[in-house]
PDB file of N, CA, C and O in Angstrom, chain B, residues numbered from 101:
ATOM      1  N   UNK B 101     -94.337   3.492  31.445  1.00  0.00           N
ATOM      2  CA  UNK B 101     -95.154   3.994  30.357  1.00  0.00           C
ATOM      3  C   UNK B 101     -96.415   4.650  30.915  1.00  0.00           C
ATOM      4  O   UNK B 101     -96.822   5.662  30.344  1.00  0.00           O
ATOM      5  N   UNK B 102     -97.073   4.174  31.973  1.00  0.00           N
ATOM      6  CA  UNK B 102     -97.991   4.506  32.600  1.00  0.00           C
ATOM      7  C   UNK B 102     -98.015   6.218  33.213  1.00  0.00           C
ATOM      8  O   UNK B 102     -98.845   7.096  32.980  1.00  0.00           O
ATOM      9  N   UNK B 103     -97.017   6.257  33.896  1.00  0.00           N
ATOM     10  CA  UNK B 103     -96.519   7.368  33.985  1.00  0.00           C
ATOM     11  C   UNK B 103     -96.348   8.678  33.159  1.00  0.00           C
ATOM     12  O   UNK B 103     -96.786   9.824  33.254  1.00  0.00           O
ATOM     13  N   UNK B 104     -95.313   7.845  32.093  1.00  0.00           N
ATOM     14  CA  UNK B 104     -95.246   8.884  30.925  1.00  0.00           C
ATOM     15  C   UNK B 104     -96.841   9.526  30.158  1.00  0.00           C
ATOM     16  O   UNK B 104     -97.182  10.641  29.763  1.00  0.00           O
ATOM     17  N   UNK B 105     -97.322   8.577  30.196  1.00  0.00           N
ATOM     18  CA  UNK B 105     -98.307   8.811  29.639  1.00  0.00           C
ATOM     19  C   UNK B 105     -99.867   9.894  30.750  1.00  0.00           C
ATOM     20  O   UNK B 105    -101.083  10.003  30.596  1.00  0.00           O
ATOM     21  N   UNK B 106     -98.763  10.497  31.862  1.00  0.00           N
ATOM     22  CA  UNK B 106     -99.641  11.245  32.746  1.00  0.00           C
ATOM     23  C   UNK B 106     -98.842  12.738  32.326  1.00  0.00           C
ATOM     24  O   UNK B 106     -99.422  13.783  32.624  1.00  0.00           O
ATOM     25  N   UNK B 107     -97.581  12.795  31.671  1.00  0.00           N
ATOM     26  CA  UNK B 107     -96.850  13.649  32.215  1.00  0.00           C
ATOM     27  C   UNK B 107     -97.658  14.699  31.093  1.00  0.00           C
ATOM     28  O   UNK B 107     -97.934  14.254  29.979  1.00  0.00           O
ATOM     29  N   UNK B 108     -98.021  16.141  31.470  1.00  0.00           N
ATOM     30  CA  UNK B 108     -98.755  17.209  30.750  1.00  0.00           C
ATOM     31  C   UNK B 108     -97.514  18.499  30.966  1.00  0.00           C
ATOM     32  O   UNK B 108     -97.753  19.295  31.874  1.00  0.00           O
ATOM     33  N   UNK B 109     -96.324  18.688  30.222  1.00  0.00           N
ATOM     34  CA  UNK B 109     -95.654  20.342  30.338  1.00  0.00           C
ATOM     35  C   UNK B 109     -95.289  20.625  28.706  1.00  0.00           C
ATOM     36  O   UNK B 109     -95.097  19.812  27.802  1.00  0.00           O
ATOM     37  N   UNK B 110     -95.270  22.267  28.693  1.00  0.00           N
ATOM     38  CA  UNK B 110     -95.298  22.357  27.152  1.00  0.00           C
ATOM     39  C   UNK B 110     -94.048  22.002  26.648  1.00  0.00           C
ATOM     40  O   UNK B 110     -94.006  21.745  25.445  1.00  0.00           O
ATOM     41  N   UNK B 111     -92.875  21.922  27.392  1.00  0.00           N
ATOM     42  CA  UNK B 111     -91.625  21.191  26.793  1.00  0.00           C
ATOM     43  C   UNK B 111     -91.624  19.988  26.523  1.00  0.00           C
ATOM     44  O   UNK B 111     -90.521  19.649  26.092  1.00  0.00           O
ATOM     45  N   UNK B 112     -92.481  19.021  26.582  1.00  0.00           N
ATOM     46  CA  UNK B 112     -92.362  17.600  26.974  1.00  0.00           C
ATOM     47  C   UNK B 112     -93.449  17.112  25.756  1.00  0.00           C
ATOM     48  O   UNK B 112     -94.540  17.644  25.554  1.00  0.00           O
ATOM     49  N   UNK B 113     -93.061  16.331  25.238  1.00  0.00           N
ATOM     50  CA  UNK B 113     -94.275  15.661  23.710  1.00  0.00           C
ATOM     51  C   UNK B 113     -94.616  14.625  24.627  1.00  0.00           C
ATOM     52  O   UNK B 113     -93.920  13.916  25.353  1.00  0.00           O
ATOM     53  N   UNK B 114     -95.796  14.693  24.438  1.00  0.00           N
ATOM     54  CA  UNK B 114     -96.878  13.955  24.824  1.00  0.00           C
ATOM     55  C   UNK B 114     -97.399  12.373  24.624  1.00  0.00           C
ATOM     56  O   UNK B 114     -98.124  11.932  23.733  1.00  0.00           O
ATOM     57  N   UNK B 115     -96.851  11.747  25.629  1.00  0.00           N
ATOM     58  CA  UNK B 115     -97.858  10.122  25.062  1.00  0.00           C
ATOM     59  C   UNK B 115     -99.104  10.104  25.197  1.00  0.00           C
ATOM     60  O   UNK B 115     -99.754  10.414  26.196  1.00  0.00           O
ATOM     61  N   UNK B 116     -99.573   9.632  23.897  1.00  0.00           N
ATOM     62  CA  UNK B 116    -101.251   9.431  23.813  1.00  0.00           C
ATOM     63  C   UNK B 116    -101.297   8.000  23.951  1.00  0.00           C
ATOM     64  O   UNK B 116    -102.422   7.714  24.359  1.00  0.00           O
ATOM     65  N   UNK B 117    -100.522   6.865  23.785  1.00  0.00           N
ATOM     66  CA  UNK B 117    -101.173   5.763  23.501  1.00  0.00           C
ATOM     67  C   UNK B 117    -100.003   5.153  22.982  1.00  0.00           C
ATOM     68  O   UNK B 117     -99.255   5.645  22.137  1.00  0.00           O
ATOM     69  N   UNK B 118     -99.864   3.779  23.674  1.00  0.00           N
ATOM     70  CA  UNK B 118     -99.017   2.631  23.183  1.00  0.00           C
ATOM     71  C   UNK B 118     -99.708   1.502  22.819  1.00  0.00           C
ATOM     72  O   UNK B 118    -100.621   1.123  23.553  1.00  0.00           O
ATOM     73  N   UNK B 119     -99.280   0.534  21.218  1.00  0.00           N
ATOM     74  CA  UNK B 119     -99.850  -0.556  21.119  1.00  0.00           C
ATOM     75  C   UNK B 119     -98.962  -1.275  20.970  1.00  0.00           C
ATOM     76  O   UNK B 119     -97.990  -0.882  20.325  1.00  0.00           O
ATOM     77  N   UNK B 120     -98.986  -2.203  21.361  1.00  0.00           N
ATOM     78  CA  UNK B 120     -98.019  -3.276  21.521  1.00  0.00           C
ATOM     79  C   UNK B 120     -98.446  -4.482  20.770  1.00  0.00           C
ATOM     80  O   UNK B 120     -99.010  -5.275  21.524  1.00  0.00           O
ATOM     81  N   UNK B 121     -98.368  -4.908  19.490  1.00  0.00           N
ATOM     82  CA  UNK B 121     -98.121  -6.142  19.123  1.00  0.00           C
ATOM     83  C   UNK B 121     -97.352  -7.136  18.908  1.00  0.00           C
ATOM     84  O   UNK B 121     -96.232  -6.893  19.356  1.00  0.00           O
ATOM     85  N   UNK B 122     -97.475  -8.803  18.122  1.00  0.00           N
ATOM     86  CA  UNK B 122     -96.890  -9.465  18.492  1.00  0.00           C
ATOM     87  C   UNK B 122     -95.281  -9.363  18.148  1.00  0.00           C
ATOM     88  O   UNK B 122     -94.369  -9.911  18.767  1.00  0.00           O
ATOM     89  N   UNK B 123     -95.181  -8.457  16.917  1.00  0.00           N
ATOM     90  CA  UNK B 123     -93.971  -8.082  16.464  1.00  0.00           C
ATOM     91  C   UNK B 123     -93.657  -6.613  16.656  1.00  0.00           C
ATOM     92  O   UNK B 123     -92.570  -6.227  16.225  1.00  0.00           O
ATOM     93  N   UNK B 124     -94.334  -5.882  17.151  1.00  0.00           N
ATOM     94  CA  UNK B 124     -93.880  -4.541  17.160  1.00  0.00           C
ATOM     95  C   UNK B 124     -94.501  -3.718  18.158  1.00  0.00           C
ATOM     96  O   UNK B 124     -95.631  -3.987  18.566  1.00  0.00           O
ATOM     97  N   UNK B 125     -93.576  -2.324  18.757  1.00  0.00           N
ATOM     98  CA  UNK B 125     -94.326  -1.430  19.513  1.00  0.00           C
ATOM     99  C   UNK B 125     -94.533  -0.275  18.973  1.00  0.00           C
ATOM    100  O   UNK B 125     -93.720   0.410  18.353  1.00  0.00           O
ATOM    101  N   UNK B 126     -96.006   0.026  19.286  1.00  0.00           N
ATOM    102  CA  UNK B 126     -95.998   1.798  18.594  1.00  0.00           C
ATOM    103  C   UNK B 126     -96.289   2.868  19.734  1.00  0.00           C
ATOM    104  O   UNK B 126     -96.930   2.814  20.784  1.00  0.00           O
ATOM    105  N   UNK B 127     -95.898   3.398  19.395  1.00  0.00           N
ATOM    106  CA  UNK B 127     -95.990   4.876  20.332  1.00  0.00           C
ATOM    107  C   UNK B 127     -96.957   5.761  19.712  1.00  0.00           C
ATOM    108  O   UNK B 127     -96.737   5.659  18.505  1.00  0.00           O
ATOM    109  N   UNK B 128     -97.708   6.402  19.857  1.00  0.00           N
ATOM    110  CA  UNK B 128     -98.603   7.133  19.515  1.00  0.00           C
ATOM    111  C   UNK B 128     -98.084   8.539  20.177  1.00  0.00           C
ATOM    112  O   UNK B 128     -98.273   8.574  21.392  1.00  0.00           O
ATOM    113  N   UNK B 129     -97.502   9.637  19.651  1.00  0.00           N
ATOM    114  CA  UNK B 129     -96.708  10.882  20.936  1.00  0.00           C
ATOM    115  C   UNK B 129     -97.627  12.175  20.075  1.00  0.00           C
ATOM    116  O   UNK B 129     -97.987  11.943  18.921  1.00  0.00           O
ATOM    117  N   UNK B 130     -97.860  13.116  20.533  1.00  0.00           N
ATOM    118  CA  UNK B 130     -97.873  14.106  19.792  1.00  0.00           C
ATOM    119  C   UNK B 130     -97.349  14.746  18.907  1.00  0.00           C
ATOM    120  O   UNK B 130     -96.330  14.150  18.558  1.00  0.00           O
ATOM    121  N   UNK B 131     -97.497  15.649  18.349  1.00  0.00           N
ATOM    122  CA  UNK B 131     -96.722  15.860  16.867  1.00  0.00           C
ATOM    123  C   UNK B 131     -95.915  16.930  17.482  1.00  0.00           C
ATOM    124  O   UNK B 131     -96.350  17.591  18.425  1.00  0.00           O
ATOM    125  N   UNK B 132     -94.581  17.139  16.893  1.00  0.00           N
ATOM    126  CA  UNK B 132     -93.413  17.807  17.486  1.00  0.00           C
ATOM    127  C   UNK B 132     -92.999  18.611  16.209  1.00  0.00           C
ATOM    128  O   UNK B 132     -92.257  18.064  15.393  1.00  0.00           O
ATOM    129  N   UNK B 133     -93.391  19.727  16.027  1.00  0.00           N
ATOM    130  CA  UNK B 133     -93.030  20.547  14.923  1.00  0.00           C
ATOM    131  C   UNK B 133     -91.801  21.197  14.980  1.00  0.00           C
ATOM    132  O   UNK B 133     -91.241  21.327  16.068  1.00  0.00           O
ATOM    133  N   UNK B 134     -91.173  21.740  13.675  1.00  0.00           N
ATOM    134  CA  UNK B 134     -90.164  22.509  13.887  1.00  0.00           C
ATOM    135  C   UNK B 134     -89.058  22.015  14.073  1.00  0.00           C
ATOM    136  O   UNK B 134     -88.196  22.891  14.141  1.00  0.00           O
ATOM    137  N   UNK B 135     -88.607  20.824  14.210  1.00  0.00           N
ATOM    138  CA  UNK B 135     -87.587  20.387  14.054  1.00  0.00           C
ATOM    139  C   UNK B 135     -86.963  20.163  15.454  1.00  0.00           C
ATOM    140  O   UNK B 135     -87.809  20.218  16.347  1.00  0.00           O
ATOM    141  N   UNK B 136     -85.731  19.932  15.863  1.00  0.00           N
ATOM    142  CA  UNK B 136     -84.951  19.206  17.105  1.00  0.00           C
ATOM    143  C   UNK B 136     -84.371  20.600  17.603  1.00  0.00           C
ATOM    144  O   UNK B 136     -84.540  21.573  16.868  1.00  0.00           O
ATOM    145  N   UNK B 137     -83.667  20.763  18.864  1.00  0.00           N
ATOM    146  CA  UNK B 137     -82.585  21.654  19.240  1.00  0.00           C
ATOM    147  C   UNK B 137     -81.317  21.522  18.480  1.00  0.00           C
ATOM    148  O   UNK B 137     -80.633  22.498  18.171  1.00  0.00           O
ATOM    149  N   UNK B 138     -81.001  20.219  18.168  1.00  0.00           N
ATOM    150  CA  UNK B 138     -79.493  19.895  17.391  1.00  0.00           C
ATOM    151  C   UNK B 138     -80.006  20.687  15.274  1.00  0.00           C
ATOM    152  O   UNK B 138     -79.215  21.060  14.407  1.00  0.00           O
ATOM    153  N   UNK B 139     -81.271  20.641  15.232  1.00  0.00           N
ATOM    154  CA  UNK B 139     -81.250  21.242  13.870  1.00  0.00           C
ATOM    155  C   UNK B 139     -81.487  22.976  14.323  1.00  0.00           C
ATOM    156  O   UNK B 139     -81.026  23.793  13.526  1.00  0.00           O
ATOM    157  N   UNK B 140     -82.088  23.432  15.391  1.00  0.00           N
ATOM    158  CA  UNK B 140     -82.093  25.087  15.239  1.00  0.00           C
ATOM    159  C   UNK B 140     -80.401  25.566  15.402  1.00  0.00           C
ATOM    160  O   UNK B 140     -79.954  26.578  14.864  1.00  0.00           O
ATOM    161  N   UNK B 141     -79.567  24.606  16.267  1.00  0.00           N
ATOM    162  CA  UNK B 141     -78.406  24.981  16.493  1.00  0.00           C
ATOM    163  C   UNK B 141     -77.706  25.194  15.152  1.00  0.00           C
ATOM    164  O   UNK B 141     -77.072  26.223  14.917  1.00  0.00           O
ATOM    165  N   UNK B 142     -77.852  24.102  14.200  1.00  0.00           N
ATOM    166  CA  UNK B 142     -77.049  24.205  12.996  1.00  0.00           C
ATOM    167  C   UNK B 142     -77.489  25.617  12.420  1.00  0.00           C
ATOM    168  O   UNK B 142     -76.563  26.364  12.103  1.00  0.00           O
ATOM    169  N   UNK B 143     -78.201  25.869  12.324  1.00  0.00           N
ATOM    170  CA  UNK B 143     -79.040  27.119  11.506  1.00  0.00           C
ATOM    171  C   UNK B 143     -78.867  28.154  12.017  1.00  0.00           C
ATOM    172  O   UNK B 143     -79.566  29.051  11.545  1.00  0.00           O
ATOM    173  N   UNK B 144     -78.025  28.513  13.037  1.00  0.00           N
ATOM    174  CA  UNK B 144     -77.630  29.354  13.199  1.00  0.00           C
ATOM    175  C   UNK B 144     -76.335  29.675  14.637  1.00  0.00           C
ATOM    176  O   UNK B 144     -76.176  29.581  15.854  1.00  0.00           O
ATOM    177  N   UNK B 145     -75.535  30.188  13.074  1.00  0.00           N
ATOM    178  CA  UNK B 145     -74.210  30.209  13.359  1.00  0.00           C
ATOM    179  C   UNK B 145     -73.780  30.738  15.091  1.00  0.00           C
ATOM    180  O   UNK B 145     -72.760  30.290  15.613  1.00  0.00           O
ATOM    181  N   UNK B 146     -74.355  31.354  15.560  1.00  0.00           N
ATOM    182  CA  UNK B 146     -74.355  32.252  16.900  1.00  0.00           C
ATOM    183  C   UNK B 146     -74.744  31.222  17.906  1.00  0.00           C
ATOM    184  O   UNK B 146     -74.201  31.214  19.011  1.00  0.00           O
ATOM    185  N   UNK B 147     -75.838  30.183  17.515  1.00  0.00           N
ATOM    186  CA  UNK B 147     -75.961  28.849  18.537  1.00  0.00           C
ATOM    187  C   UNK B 147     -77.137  29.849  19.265  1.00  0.00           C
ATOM    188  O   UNK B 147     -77.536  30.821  18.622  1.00  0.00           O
ATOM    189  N   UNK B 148     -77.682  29.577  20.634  1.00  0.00           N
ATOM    190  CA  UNK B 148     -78.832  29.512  21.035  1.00  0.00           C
ATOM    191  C   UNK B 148     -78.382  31.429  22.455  1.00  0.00           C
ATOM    192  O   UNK B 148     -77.333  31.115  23.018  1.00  0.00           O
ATOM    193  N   UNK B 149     -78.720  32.560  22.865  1.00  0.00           N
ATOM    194  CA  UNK B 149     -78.462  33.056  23.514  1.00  0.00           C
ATOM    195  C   UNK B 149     -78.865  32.659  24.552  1.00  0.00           C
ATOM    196  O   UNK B 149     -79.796  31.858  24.481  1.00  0.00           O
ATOM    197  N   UNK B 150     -78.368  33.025  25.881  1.00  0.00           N
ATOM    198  CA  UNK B 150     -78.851  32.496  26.798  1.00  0.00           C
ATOM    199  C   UNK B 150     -79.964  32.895  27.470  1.00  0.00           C
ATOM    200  O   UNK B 150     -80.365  32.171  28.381  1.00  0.00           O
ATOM    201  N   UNK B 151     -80.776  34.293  27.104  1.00  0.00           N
ATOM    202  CA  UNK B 151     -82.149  33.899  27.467  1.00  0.00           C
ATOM    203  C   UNK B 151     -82.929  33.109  26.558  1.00  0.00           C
ATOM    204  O   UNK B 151     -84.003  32.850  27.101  1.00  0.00           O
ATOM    205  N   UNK B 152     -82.853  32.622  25.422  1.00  0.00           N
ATOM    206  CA  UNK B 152     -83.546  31.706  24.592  1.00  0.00           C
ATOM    207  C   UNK B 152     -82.998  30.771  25.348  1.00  0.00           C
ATOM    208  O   UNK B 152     -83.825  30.747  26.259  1.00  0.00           O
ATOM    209  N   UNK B 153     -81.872  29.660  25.743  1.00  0.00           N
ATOM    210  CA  UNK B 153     -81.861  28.350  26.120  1.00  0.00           C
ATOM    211  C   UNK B 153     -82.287  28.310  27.532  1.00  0.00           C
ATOM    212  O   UNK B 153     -82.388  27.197  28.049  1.00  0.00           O
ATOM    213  N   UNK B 154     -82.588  29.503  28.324  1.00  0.00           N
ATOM    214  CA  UNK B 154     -83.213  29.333  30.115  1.00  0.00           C
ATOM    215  C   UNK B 154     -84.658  29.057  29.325  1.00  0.00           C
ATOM    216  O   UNK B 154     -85.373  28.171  29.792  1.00  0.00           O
ATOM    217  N   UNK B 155     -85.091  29.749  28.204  1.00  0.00           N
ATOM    218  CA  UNK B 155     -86.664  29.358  27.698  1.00  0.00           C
ATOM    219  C   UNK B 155     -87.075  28.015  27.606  1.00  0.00           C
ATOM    220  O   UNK B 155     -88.092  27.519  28.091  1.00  0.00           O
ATOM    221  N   UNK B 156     -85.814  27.236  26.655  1.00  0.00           N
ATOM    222  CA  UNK B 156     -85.697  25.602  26.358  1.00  0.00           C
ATOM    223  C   UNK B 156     -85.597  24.833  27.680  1.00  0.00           C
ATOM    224  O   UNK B 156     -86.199  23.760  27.714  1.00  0.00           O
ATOM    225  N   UNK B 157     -85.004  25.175  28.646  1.00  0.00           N
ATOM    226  CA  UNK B 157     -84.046  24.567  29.984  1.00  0.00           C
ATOM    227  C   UNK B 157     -84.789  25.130  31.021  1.00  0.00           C
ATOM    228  O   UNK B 157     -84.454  24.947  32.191  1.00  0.00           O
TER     229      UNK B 157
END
């Protein structure tokens, strides 16, 4: 966690902060807009070209 919480690239959501209580863990990550790769894929029928997924990858 320690780690994660160093890692800074614009592909990568961000840990700000873990709290750990006696019943539960929270993650605190940055906000991830726009939805997943598995929802832009659905949305369009053609799927991702391949200079857009070397962009993602």
């Amino acid at each position: 966690v320690r780690l994660m919480k160093l890692v800074q690239h614009p592909n990568v959501v961000r840990l700000y902060e873990v709290i750990d209580t006696a019943s539960k863990l929270y993650l605190i990550l940055e906000l991830a807009d726009g939805g997943d790769l598995y929802d832009y894929i659905m949305k369009h029928e053609q799927g991702l070209s391949e200079a857009l997924a070397q962009k993602y990858f």
